[in-house]
C-alpha positions in Angstrom: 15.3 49.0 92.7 19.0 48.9 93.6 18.2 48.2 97.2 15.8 45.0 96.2 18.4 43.8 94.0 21.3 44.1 96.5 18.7 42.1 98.9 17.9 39.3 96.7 21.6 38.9 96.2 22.8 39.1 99.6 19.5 35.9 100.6 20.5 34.2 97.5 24.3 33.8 98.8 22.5 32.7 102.4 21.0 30.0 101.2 22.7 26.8 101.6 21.8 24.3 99.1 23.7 21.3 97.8 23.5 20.3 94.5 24.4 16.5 93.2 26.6 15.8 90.3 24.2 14.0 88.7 21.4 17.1 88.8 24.2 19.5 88.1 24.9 17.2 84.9 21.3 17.3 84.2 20.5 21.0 84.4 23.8 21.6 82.1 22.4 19.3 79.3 19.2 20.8 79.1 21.0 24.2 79.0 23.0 23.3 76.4 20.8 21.4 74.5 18.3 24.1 73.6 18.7 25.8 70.0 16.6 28.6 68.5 13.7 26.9 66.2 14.4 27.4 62.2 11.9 28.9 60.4 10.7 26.6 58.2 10.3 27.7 54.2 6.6 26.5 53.0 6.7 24.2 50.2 4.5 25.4 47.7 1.4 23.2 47.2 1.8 20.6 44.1 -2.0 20.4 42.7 -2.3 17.6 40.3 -3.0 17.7 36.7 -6.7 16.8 37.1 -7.1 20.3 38.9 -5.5 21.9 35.6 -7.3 20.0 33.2 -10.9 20.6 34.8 -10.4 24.5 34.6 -8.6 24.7 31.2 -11.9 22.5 29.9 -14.1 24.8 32.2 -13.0 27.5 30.5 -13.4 26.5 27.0 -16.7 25.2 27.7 -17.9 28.8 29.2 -16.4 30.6 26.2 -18.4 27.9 23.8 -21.4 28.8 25.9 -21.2 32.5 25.7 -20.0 32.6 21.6 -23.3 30.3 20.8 -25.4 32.8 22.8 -24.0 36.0 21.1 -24.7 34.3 18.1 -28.4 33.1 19.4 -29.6 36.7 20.5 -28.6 38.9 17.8 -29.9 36.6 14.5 -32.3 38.8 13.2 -31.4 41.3 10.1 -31.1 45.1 11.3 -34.2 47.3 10.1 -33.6 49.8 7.1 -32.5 53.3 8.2 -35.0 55.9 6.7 -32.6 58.0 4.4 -34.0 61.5 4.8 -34.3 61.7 8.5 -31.9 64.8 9.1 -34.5 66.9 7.1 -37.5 66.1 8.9 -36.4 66.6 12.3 -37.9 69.1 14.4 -35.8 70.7 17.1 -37.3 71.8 20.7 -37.6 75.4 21.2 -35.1 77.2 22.8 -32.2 75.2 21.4 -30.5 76.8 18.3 -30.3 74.9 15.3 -27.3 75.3 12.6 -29.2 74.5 9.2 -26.2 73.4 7.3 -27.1 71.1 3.7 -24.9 67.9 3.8 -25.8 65.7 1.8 -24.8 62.4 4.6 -25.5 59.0 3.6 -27.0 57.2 6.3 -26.1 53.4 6.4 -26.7 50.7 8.9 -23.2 49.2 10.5 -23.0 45.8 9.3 -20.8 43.4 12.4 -21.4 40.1 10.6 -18.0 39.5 9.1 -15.5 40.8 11.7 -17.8 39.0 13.9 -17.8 35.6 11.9 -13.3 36.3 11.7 -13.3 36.6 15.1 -15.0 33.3 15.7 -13.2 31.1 13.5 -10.0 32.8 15.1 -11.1 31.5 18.2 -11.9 28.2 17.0 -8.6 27.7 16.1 -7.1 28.6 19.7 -9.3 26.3 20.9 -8.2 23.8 19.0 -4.6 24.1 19.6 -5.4 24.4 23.1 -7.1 21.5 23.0 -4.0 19.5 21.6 -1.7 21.0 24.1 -3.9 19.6 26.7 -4.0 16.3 24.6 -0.4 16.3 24.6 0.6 17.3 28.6 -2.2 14.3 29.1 0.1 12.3 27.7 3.2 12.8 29.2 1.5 13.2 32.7 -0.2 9.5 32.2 
């Protein structure tokens, strides 16, 4: 590689070549005018409050949707729990059975009123949300 260096060199310095001012000018301006590109920092994208609004209302609206169905499916009373069910149960064979008299009082779970809290809890976050919403609205316009 040394030897094809050396040659390029020595035909290089053979050449005869005239170069103009002007050109020479020319090729020293371009040289010196080129600078290394800046990365450019991305702005982040601005979305308007329309976009906001839609899916804060979108949201409310599904959790509206899904509250009335809960409340649609499961209307019905529970059925009564037969009381002496423990006693009359008969065990397969081959599993042993620990007959142990406790007296348990069988009740069915009532969900109604933590149920009925829980709704009127989120009413009420609804409804300040829907005055903040009011209130950026507002401003905004």
């Amino acid at each position: 590689m040394d030897k094809l260096a050396s040659k390029l060199r020595a035909d290089a310095a053979n050449i005869d070549a005239q170069i103009s001012a002007q050109l020479d000018s020319r090729i020293r301006a371009s040289l010196n005018a080129i600078e290394p590109e800046v990365a450019r920092q991305r702005q982040p994208v601005r979305r308007p409050v329309s976009f906001w609004l839609a899916s804060s209302l979108t949201g409310i609206t599904a959790a509206l949707a899904l509250i009335a169905a809960l409340n649609m499916i499961d209307s019905n009373e529970p059925e009564p729990v037969p009381q002496n069910v423990v006693g009359n149960t008969v065990p397969p064979v081959g599993i042993p059975v620990l007959d142990l008299d406790l007296d348990l009082e069988v009740e069915a779970a009532m969900l109604t009123g933590p149920l009925a809290r829980e709704l009127e809890d989120l009413q009420a976050d609804l409804k300040k949300a829907e005055e903040l919403v009011r209130g950026d609205v507002r401003i905004d316009f």
